[in-house]
C-alpha positions as CSV (number, residue, x, y, z in Angstrom):
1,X,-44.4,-22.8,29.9
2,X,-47.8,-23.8,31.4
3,X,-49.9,-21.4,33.0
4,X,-51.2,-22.0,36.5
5,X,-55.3,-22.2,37.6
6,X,-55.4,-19.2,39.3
7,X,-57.5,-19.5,42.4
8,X,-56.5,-21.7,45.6
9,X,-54.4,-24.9,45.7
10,X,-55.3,-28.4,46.6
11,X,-53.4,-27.6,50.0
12,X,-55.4,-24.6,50.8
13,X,-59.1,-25.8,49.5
14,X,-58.4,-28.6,52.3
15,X,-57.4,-26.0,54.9
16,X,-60.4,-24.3,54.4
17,X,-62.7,-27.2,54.7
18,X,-60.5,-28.7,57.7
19,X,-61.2,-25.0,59.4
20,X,-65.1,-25.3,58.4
21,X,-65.8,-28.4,59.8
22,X,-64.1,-27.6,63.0
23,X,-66.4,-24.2,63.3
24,X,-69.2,-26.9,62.4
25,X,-68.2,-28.9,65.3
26,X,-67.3,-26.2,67.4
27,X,-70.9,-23.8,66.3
28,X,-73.0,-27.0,68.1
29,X,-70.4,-27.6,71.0
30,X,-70.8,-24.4,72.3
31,X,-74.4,-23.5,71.3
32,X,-75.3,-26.9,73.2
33,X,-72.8,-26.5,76.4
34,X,-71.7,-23.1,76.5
35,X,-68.2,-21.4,76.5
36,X,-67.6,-22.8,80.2
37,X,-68.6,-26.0,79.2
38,X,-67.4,-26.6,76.3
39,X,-64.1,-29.2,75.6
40,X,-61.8,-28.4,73.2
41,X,-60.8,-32.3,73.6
42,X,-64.4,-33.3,73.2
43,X,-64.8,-30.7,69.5
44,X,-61.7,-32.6,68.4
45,X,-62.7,-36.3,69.4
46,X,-66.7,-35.3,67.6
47,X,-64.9,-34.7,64.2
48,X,-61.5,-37.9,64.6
49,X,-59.4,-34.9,65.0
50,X,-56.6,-33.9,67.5
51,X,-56.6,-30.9,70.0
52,X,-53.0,-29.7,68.4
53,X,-54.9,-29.5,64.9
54,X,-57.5,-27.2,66.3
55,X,-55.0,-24.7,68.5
56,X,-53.1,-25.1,64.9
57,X,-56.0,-23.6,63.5
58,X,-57.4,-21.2,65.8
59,X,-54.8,-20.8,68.9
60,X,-56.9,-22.1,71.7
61,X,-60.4,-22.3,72.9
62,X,-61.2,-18.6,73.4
63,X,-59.7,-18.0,69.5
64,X,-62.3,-20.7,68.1
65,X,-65.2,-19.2,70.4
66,X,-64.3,-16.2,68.8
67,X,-64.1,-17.4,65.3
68,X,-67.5,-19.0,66.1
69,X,-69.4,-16.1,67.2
70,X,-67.9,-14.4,63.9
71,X,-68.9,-16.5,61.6
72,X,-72.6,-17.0,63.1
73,X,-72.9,-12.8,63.2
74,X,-71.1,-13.0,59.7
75,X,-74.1,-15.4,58.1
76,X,-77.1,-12.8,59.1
77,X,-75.2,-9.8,58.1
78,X,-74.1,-11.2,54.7
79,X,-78.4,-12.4,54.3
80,X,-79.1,-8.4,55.3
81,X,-76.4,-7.3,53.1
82,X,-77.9,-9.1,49.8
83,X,-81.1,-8.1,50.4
84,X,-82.5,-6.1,47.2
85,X,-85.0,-3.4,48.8
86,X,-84.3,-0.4,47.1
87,X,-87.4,-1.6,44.4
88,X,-90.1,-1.9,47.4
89,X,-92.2,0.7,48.6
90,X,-90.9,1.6,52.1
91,X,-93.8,-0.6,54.0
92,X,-92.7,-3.4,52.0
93,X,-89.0,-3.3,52.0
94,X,-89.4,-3.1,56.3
95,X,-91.4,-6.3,55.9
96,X,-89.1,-8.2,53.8
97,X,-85.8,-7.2,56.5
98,X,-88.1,-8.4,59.3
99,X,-89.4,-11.7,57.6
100,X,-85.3,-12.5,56.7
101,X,-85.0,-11.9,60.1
102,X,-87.8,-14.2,61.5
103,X,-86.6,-16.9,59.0
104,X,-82.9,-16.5,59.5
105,X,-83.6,-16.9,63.5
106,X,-86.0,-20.0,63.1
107,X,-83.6,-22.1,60.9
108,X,-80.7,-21.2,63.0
109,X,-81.2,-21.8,67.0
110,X,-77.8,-22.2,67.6
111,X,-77.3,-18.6,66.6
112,X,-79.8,-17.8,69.3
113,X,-78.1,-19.9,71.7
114,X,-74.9,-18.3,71.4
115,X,-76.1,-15.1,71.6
116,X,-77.5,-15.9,74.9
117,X,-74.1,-17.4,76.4
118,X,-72.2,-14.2,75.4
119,X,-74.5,-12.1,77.1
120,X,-73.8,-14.3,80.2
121,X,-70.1,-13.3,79.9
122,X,-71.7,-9.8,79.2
123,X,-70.2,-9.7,75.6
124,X,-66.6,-10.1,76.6
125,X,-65.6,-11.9,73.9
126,X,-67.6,-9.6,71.3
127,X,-66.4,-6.6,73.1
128,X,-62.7,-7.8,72.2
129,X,-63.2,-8.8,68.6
130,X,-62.4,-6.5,66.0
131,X,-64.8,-7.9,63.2
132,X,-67.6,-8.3,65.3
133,X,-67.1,-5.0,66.4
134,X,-67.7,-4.3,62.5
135,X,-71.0,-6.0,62.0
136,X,-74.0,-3.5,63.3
137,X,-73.0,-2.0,60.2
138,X,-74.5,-3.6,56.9
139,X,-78.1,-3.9,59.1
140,X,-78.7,-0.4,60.2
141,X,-77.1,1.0,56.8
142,X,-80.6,-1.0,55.4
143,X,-82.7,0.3,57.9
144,X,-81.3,3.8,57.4
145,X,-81.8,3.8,53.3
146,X,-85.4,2.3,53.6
147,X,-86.3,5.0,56.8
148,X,-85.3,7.2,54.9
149,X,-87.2,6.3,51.7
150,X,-90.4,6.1,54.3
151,X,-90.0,9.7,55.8
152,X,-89.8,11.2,52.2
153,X,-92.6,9.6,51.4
154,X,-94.4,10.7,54.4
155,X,-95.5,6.8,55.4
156,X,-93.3,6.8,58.3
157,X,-92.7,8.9,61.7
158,X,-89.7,11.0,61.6
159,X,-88.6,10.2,64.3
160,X,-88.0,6.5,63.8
161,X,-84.5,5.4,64.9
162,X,-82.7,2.7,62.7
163,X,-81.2,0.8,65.9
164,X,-84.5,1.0,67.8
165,X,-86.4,-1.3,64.7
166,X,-83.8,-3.5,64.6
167,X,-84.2,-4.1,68.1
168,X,-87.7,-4.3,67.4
169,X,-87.4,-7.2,65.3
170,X,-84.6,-9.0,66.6
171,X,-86.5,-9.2,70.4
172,X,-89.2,-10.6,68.9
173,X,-87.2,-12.9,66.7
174,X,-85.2,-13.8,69.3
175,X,-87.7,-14.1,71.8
176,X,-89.6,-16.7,69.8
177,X,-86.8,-19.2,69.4
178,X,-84.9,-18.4,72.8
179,X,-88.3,-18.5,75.2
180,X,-89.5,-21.9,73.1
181,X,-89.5,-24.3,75.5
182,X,-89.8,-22.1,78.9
183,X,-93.4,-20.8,76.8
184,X,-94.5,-23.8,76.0
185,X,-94.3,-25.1,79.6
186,X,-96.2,-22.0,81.1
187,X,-98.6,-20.9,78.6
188,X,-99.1,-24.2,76.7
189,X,-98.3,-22.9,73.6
190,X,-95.6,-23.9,71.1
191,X,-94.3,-20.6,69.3
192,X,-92.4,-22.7,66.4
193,X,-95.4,-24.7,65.8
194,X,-95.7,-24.8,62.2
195,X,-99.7,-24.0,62.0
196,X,-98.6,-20.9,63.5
197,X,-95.6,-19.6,62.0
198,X,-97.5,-17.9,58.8
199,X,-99.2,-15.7,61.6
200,X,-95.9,-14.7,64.0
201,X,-94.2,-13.8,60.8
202,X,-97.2,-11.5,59.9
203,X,-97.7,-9.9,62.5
204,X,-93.8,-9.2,63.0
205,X,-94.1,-7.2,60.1
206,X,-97.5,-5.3,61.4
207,X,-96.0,-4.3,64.6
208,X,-93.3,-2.6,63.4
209,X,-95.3,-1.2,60.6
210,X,-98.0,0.1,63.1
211,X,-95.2,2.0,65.2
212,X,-93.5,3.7,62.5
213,X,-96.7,4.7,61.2
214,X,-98.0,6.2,64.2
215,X,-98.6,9.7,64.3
């Protein structure tokens, strides 16, 4: 009697690609339009698919919203998760999170963008999910171990607050690739130019260095 490949099927491989694509679709769709403007019809039409396919794979157009902001949250917290630390001297190990942090955020705007339309529905949509719910997790168990590593050492403040860096270096992260274009109309000044991007990165990791080693 032959033995079956373990692993998925042919059928299910092509689910999980048909359900990829669709996020693909979907990820720029709403990133570029937002939630209110966004058309399931017009997600289905960019990738020769039908509307039925996509409520057949994600129930409607709040449950692919959804899906989209979980797998966008799921990419940086997998990046934070895999990040080897624990051989770094405390300084260096903050420096590393914030530079993955700084690159993650440059190479994906539409992660940026969507963060900004679900604070316009005031996190509504976050606020119901269950896995997203999940995800402050893996970043400030990081921040934790490597504050911690810092106090004992006696290179950082005791007082430092995991959540508080991490909203250290996601404002400025954010800021950088959200404010772009507004910036660049005021002050002239293009903050993803690529002659400057060695210095922002830098000095990400000096200002969060200079506060938790303040005395």
């Amino acid at each position: 009697m032959a033995v079956q490949p373990s692993g998925a099927g042919p059928a299910e491989r092509d689910a999980e690609r048909t359900r990829a694509e669709i996020l693909a679709v979907a990820t720029r769709e709403f990133a570029d339009t937002g939630y209110d403007g966004a058309r399931v019809d017009e997600i289905a039409a960019k990738m020769s698919a039908t509307k039925r396919m996509l409520y057949y794979y994600f129930g409607g157009k709040e449950q692919l919203y959804v899906a989209v902001l979980e797998q966008a949250y799921a990419v940086i917290r997998s990046l934070e998760q895999q990040l080897d630390v624990e051989h770094l001297d405390p300084a260096d190990a903050i420096r590393r999170l914030a530079e993955l942090t700084f690159d993650h955020h440059e190479s994906h705007p539409d992660f940026i963008r969507l963060v900004s339309i679900e604070n316009i529905h005031r996190a509504e949509h976050i606020a119901g999910s269950a896995a997203l719910s999940g995800f402050a997790t893996p970043v400030l168990d990081v921040l934790t171990r490597i504050l911690r590593r810092g106090r004992a050492a006696g290179v950082f403040r005791a007082d430092a607050d995991p959540l508080d860096v991490h909203m250290m270096i996601s404002a400025f992260c954010v800021f950088r690739t959200a404010n772009r274009h507004t910036f660049n109309a005021i002050f002239k000044r293009d903050m993803l130019d690529p002659a400057r991007r060695e210095h922002y990165r830098r000095m990400l990791g000096e200002l969060v260095l200079d506060y938790l080693t303040a005395r």
